[in-house]
N, C-alpha and C positions, 0 to 999 in steps of 0.2 A: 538288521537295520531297525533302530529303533522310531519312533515321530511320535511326534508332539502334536496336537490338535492347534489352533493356530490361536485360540484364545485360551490355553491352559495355565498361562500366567496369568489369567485373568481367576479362575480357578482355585490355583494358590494362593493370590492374595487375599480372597475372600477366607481361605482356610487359614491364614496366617491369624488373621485378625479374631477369627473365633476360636482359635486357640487361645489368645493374648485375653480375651476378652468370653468365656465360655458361659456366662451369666447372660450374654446379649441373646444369644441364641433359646434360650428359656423364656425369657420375655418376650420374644420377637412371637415361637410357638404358641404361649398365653393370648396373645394378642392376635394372633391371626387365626387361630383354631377356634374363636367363639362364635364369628359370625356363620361358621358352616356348619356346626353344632348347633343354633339357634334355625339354621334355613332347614337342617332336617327333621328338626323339633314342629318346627310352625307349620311346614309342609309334607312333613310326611315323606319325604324325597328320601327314601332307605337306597333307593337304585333308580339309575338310569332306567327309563320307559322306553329308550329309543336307541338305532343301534347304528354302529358307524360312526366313526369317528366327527364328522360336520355336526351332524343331527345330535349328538352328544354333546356338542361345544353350543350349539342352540339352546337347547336343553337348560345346560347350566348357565348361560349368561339371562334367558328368560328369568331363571330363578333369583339371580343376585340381582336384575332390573327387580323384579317384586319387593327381596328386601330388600334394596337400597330404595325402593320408593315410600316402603313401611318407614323404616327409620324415616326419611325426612319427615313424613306424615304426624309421625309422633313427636318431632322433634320442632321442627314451626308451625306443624298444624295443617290440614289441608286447604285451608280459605286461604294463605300464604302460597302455596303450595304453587294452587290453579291462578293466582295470580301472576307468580313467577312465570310460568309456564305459558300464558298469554301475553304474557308482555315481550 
């Protein structure tokens, strides 16, 4: 007996379209592999300090709250920033 996963056609269509289109997937990897390249750059983040799987998803969302708060900081400034952020 064979089965199907019950979102597998969800699966192929994704693979359908990066076939049709295998350029997207290059871009997409450009694009998304710089910000974690810059967070172990800035921070020094080579490995997980902590272990189990919670405290490892802690971890790493600590780390993307830092850069995502760097970029805005350098991006409208942090007097903008702390303004948003009280209002």
């Amino acid at each position: 007996r064979i089965t199907r996963w019950v979102y597998e056609h969800l699966l192929d269509a994704v693979q359908q379209r990066l076939d049709a289109n295998p350029e997207a997937m290059r871009q997409r990897r450009e694009t998304v592999e710089h910000p974690f390249g810059t967070m172990k750059a800035r921070m020094g983040a080579t490995h997980f300090l902590t272990k189990t799987l919670p405290k490892v998803a802690a971890e790493m969302a600590l780390s993307v709250l830092a850069y995502n708060l760097t970029r805005v900081m350098n991006i409208i400034g942090t007097k903008r920033l702390i303004a948003a952020i009280a209002a």
